[in-house]
Each structure stands twice: as C-alpha cells, then as structure tokens.
C-alpha positions in Angstrom: -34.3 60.6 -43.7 -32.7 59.4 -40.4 -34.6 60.3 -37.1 -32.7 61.4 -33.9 -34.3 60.6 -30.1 -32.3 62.7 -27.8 -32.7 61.9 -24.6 -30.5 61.6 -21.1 -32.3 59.0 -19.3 -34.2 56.1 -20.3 -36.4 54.4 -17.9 -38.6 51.3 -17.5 -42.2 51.2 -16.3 -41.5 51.9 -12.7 -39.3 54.6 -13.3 -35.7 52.6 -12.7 -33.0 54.0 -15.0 -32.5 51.4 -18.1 -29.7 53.4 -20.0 -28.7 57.1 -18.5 -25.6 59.6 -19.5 -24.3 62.2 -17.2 -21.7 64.1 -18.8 -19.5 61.7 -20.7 -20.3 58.2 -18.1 -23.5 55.9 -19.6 -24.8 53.6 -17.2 -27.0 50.6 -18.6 -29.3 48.7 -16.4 -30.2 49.4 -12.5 -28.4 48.1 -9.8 -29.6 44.5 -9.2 -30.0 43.8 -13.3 -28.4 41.8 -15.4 -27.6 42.8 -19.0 -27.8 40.0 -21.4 -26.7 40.2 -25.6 -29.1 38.4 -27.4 -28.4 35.0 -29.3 -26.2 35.4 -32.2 -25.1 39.2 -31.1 -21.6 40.2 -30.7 -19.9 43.5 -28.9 -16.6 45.3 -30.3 -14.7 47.8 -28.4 -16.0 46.3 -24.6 -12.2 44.2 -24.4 -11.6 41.3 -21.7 -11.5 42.1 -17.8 -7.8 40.4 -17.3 -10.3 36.8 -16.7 -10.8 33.9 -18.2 -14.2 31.7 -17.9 -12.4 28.5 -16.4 -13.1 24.8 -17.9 -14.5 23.0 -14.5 -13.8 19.4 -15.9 -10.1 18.6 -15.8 -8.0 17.7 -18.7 -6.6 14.3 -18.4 -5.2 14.7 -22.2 -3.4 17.0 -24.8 -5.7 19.0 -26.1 -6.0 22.6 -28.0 -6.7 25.8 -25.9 -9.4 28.0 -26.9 -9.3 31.8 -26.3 -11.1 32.9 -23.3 -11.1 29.8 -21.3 -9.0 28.3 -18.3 -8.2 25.0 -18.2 -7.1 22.8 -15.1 -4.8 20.2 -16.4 -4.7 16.6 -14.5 -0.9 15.0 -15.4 -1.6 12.1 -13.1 -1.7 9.6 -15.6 1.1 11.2 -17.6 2.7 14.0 -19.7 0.2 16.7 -21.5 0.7 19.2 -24.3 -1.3 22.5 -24.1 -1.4 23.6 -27.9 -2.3 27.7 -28.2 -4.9 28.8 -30.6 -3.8 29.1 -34.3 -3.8 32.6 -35.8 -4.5 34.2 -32.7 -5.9 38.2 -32.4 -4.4 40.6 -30.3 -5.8 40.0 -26.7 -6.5 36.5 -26.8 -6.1 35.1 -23.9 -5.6 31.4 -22.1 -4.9 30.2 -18.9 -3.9 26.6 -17.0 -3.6 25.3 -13.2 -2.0 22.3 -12.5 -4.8 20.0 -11.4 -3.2 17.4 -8.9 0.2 18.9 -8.4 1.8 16.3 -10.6 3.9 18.3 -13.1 7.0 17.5 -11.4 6.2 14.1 -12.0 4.5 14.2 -15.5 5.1 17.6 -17.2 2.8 19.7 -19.5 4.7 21.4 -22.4 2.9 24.9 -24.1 3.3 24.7 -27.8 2.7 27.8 -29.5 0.9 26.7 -32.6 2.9 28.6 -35.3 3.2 31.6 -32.9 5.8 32.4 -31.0 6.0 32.4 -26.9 7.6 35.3 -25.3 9.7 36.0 -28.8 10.7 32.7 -29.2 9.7 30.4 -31.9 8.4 26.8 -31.8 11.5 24.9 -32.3 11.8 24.8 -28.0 8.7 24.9 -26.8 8.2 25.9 -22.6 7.8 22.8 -20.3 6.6 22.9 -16.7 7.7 20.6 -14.0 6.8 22.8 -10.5 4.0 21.4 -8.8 1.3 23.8 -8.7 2.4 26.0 -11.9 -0.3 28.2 -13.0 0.1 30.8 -15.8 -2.0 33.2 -18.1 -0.9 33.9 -21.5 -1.9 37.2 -23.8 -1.4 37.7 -27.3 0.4 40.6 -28.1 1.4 40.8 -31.7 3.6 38.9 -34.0 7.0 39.7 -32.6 6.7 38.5 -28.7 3.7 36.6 -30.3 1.9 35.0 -26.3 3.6 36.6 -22.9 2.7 35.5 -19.8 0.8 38.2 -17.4 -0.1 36.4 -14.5 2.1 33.2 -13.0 2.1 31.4 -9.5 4.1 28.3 -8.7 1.7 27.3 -4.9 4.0 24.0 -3.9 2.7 23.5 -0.8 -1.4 23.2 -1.6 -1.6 23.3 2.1 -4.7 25.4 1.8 -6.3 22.4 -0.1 -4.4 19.3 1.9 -7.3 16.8 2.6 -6.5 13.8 4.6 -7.6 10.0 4.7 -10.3 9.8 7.8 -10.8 5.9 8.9 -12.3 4.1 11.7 -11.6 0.2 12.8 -9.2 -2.3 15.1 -7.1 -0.4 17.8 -6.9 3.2 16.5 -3.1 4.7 18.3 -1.5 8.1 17.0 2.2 9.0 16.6 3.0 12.2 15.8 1.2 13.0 12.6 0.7 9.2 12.0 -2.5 7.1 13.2 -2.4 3.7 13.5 -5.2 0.6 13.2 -4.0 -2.3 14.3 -6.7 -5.4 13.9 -5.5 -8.5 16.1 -8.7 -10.0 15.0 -11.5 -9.8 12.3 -13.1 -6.2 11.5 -13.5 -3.3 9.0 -11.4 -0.4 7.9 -13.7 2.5 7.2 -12.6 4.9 5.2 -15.1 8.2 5.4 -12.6 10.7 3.6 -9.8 9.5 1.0 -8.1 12.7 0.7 -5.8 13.9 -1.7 -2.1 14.2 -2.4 -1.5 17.4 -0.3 -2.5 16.0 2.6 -2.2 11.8 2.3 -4.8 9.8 0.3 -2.4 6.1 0.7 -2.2 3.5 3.9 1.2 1.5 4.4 0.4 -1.5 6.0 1.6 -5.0 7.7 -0.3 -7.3 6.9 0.8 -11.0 8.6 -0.7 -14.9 8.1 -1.4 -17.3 10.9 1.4 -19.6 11.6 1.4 -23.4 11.2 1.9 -25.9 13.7 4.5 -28.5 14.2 4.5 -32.3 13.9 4.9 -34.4 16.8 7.3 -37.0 17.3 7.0 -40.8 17.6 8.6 -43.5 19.5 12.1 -42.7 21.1 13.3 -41.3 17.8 11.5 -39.2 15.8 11.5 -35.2 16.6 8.7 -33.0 15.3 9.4 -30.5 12.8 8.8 -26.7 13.2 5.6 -25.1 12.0 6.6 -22.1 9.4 5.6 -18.5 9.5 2.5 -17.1 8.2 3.2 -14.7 5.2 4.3 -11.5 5.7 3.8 -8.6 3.5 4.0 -5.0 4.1 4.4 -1.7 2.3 8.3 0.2 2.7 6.8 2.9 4.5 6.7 6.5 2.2 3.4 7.3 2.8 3.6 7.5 6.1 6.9 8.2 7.1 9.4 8.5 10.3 9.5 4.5 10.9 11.6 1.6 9.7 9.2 -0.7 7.6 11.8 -3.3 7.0 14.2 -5.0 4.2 13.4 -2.1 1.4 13.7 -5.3 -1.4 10.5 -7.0 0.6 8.8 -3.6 0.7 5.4 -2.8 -1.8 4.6 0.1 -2.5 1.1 2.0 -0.4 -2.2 1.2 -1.2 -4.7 4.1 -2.4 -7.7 4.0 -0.5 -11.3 5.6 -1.1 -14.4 5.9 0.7 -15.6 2.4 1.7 -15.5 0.0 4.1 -12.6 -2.7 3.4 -12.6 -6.1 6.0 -10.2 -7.4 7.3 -8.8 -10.8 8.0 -6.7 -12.1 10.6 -5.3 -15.5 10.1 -5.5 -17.8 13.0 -2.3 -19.9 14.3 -2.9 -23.5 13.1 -3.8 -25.5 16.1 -1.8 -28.2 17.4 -3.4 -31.3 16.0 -4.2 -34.0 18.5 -2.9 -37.5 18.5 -0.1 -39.3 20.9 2.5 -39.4 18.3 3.9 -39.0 14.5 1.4 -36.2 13.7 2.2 -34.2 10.8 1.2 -30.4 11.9 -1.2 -27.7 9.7 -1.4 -24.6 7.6 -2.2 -21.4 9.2 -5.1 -19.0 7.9 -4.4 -16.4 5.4 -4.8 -12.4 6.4 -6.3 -10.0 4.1 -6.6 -6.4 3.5 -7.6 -4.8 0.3 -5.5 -6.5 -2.5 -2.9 -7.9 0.2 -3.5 -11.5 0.8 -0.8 -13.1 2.9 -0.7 -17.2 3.1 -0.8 -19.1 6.3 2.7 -21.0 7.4 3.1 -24.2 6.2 2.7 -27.2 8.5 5.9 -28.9 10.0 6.2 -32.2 8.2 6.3 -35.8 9.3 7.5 -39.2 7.9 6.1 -42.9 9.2 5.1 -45.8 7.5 1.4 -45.3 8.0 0.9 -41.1 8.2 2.9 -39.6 5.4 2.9 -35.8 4.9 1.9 -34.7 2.1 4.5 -31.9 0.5 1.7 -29.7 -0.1 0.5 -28.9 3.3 4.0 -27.9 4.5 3.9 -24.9 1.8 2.8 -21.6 2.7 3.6 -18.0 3.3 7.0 -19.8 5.1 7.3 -23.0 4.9 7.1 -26.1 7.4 10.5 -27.8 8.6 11.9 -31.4 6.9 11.4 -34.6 8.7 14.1 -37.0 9.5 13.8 -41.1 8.3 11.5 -43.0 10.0 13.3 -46.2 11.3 13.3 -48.8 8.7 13.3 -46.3 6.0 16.0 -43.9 4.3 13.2 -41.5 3.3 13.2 -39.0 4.6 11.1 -35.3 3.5 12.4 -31.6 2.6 11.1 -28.7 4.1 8.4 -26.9 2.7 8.4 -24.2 0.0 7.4 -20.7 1.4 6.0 -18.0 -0.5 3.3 -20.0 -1.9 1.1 -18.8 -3.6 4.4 -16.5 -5.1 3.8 -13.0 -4.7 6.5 -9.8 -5.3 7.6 -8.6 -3.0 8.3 -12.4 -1.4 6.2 -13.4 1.7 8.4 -15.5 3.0 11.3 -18.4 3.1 11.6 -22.4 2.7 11.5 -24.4 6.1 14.4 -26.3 6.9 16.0 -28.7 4.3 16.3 -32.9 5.3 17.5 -33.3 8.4 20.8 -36.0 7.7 19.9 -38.5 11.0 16.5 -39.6 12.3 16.8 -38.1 15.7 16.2 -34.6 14.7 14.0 -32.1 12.5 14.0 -28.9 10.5 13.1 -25.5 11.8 10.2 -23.4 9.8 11.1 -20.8 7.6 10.8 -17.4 8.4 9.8 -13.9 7.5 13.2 -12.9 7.3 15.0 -16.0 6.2 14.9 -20.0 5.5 14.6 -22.5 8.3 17.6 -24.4 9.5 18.0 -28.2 8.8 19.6 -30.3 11.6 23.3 -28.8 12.4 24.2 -32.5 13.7 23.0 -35.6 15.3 20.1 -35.1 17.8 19.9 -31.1 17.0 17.1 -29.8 15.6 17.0 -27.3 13.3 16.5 -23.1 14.1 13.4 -21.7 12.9 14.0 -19.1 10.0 14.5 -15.5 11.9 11.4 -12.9 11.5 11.1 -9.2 10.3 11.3 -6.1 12.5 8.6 -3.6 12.4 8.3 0.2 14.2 5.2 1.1 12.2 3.0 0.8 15.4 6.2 3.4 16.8 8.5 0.8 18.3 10.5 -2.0 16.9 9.2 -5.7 16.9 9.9 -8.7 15.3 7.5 -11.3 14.1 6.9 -13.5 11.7 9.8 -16.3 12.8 10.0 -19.9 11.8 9.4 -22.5 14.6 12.0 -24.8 15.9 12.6 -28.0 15.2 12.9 -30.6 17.8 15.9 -33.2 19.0 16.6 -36.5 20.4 18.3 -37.2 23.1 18.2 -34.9 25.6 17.9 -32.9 27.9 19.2 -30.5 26.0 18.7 -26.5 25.1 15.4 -26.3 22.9 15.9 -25.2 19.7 14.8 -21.4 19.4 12.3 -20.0 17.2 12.3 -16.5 16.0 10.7 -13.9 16.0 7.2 -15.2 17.5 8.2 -18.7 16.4 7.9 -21.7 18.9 11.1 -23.3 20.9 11.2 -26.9 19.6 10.9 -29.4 22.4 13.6 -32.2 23.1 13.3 -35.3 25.0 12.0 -36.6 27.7 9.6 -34.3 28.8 9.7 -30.6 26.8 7.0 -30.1 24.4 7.1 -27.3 21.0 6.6 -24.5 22.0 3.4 -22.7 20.5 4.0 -19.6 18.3 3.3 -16.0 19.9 -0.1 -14.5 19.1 -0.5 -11.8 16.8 3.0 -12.6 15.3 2.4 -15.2 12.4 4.9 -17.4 14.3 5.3 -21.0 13.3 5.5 -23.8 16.5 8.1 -25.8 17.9 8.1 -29.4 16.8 7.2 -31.7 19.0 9.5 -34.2 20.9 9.6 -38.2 20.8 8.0 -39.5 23.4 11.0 -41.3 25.9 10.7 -44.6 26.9 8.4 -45.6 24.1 4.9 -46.0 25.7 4.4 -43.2 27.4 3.7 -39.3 26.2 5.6 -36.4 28.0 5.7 -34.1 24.9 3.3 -32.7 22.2 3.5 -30.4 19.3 2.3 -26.8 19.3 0.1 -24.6 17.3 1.0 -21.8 15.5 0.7 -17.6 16.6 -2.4 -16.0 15.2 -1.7 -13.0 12.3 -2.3 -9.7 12.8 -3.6 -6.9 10.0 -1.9 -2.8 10.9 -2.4 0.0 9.2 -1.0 3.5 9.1 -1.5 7.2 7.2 -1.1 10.9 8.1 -3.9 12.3 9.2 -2.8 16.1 9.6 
C-alpha cells in the first residue's frame, strides 16, 4: 500500500525552507544554496535556459560539436569544419565564436551531419568568412532540422584590442606609431605582445656597418669604395602611414612576444692604417630577432705584394673593383653583395673592373650596384641607397662609397646615400661613410709625387637597428 506525506513546507534543522509550495510555485533550496543532482541522476521536463556551458580551450582543428557546449574556434592556422551532432533531439543546442578573428582569412564551414540547416540539406553546407562571426544553433525538428537563434558578426574587437608594449634605444611617437631607434647596442623589451585587434607585429630597419675603402699607391693607383652594410627592412603593413621602400626588397613584420630581444649595431669598418695600397674591410653585421644584415664589403686593391682577397670585398653590398697595378693587366672585380643571400636581397655588387689603372670602382649600394670607372682617371659612383620615413621623415642610407681618380684636381666621386666622396689627387682623401647609415667610404687617392702622403682611405658609417608598431 503506497503512503502519502502531505506537507507545504519542508525545512532543515534550523528551520530554512528546503522545498516549500505556495499555491501552484515550489521553491527548492534557500537563498544562498546550491542544488546539486546526484551522480548518475538525470532531470526531464526542466529544458535549457537559451545557454550553452562554453569549451574554454580553443579549437585549432575540425572537430564534432556536442549538444550543450560552446566552442571558440581558432582558424589561425587554417580552415575548420564544425560538424553538428548526429540524430539530434529537439532542443539541442550548439554554439561557436570565432577565436582570433581569422575567418575572413581561414573560414569555418557548419556541416549538418545528415540533418538539415535552416531547411536546407547537406549538399551546401554554410561557410563563414566575417571576422568575429558568432552563432547559436537549435534543433527544431526534421523539416528546418538546426536554425540559428542568436548571431553577432563584432568586426572591430575594439573592446578586446591589446597592443605590443616595449622599452629600448630612442623611444619617438607618430601618431599612433612608436618608434625605437638603437644607433648602438641594446635590448628591445617587449612586456605585452598583444593581439591582432590591436597590433602584436614590429616592422623594422635593420642596417649593417659599412666597409672601408682601399687606399691608393704611387702616383697611379686610386682606392676603391667601401660598400654598404646590408639593408633589410619589413614593407611596412603593420604599422602603417609611412613609405618603407622598394615593395620587392620588403619582408614581411615580425611577431613579437614577451621577452627581451638584443640588438646589434654593426660598426663602420675603420679605415685601415698604412701609407699606401691598402685593401679596406668588412663592416659588422646588425641584428634583431631573425634579421641579420651583413657588413659592406671592403673596397679592393691590386699590387704585387698586398693582393685582396675576393672574399673580403663581399658583403651586405659589395666593395668597388681595383684597377691594374703597373706592370700587370690584372686587375680585380668588385665584390658580390648580398652575401650571405637572403630574400628579400640586402644589397648590390660594388663596381665591376675599372678599364685603366688611374681609377677605381664605387661600392654597391642599398638601392643599386656600384659604378665601375666611366673613363680614364674617373672613379666610379658608389651604388645609390634606400629611402626610409619609418622614423616619420624620409632619409636615405645605405649608399655605396666612391671610388677614387687619378689625375686631378678634379670633382670627388659622390657616394650615396651615407656613402663616402672618393678622394682624387693630390691632396683629397675618401671620404668616410655617415654614421648610423651603413654607408660604405670613399677610396682613397694615390699619393702625388710619389714619396709623399696627402691622401688616405676612409672608414665605413656605423648601422643602425629601428623599430616600429601601433601602440593604441
């Protein structure tokens, strides 16, 4: 025989309410409890609230949904396909966020699983290429099969825009832009890489040390230019609203995260000492992060008792040709730039064999090749440099050195873009690179009459290391 408790209230030891019905309402538990099904029990009848219970860890791969749950879906990497539960009930429900706002790059497609979406069967199935999609689907019946209920499309993120936060070098703002520009060794610090609402790459410039030039020897020999150090930089899209240069010669940014990254600034190559028929040398490379960019290569030099070996005039531009030292018809190319290769290309060749022994090649440049001797006694131009506005306003660095020429006077042979005049005879010596523009020097001038020194070769301009990122 069944027993019946009828009761209205049911309370606990201290007298709080545990289940109570006034008139048709029953209230279970007290304000301040929590009411908990046991293990392995189930309720009926209750329904959902509209929610889902959302999947924290993002989904970097195609997976299958399960009812009840939100998922935030992470299409950096590429493409994803959210399959829907098989033989779904009425009320199931699922629900996705785009993670990192990447579905306009990499998509995420909704297959139904043998059920249709919004009436329509799996033969199309929904794709989603909005940045910031996020939907919930309901399963209704057999006919409309899953409808969506709920559906933003947030673009902006603006309300989760984090930016990168660094400290290091010269730190100058334009506009939304901060710049660190490191004319000598330091550290970028990066406390907060941010995310891509707000900016979480650097563009950067990132210049060698230039070489130095060979000096010349008696009456007529002419020192070669020194060639640019290597110059590397990214085109500029993270940061925007300056010209970067050439957009073939542009990388891409650089990602950054929280650490400290140093940095090095190549020095110029200094002039090397000696009265005459000195060969000059390599610059010092600059780093940042995975950028490496080479030092110039040295201007070159020919004589019967100091040859220059074709290695040391190779670099991120390379050194100018030498002319035939008397008694000889040798005489040497110009140097390779871009060495050690890298794509985009660092630099140019310095100037090819000069065609007389009175004159020399220029140094290659950021921006182009060296020029070899246009004529008797001329020296050759250094290769022009690259213009940069990322600091805000234009300037070029990164030229080739000059090469010198015999007789003079005459005009000195320009350099460019923080590349060194060459010298001529009597009296004019190279011209040293500018600092903090990876130029290459001027070559060096024969000395004129033989015996005495009036003219030496130069060194090349120290690197220099910038970066730049929005910052709000």
């Amino acid at each position: 025989m069944a027993s019946t408790i009828k009761v209205n209230n049911i309370q606990n030891q201290c007298g709080a309410n545990i289940a109570n019905k006034c008139g048709t309402t029953i209230t279970l538990g007290a304000s301040g409890d929590t009411i908990t099904l046991a293990c392995g029990a189930s309720q009926t009848g209750f329904g959902r609230t509209g929610t889902v219970d959302w999947d924290t860890t993002a989904k970097t791969a195609s997976f299958t949904a399960v009812s009840g749950n939100g998922y935030f879906v992470n299409t950096t990497s590429g493409a994803i396909t959210l399959t829907l539960p098989a033989s779904p009930s009425a009320g199931d429900i699922v629900a996705f966020k785009d993670y990192a706002f990447t579905f306009a790059t990499n998509n995420l497609t909704v297959d139904g699983n043998g059920s249709p979406i919004g009436g329509v069967d799996g033969i199309i199935l929904p794709t989603y290429n909005t940045n910031g999609t996020s939907k919930t689907f309901i399963y209704v019946d057999g006919t409309k099969g899953w409808l969506v209920t709920n559906e933003s499309t947030d673009t902006s993120q603006e309300s989760n825009a984090q930016y990168v936060t660094a400290t290091g070098g010269t730190v100058t703002c334009c506009g939304d832009y901060k710049i660190h520009t490191f004319t000598s060794p330091g550290t970028f610090c990066v406390s907060c890489a941010g995310n891509p609402a707000g900016s979480d790459t650097v563009d950067y410039l990132v210049i060698a040390g230039g070489g130095s030039s060979s000096q010349g020897g008696p009456s007529t020999y002419s020192g070669a230019g020194g060639g640019a150090g290597g110059y590397r930089f990214s085109n500029g899209t993270a940061s925007g609203c300056y010209a970067a240069g050439p957009s073939p010669l542009g990388a891409s940014a650089l990602p950054v995260s929280i650490q400290g990254y140093p940095i090095t600034v190549g020095a110029g190559a200094a002039r090397v000492p000696g009265c005459e028929q000195q060969p000059g040398a390599v610059g010092s490379n600059s780093v940042f992060s995975t950028i490496t960019s080479a030092g110039g290569g040295a201007g070159r030099m020919t004589s019967s008792c100091i040859p220059s070996g074709p290695d040391s005039a190779n670099g991120g531009s390379g050194g100018g040709g030498a002319a035939p030292w008397p008694g000889s018809c040798i005489s040497v190319p110009g140097g390779s730039g871009n060495t050690p290769p890298v794509s985009p290309s660092q630099g140019n060749d310095g100037g090819a064999t000069p065609t007389n022994n009175n004159a020399a090649g220029g140094g290659g440049g950021a921006g182009g090749a060296g020029g070899a001797s246009p004529g008797a006694g001329q020296g050759g131009t250094g290769g022009a440099g690259l213009a940069s506005s990322i600091t805000g306003s234009p300037v070029v660095r990164g030229g080739g050195g000059g090469g010198s020429g015999y007789p003079g006077p005459g005009p000195a042979h320009p350099g460019g873009g923080g590349g060194g005049n060459g010298g001529t005879v009597p009296s004019t010596s190279g011209q040293a690179g500018t600092a903090n523009t990876g130029g290459g020097g001027g070559g060096g001038a024969s000395k004129s009459p033989p015996g005495s020194q009036t003219s030496y070769n130069a060194a090349g301009g120290s690197g220099i290391v910038i970066i730049r990122y929005k910052y709000q």
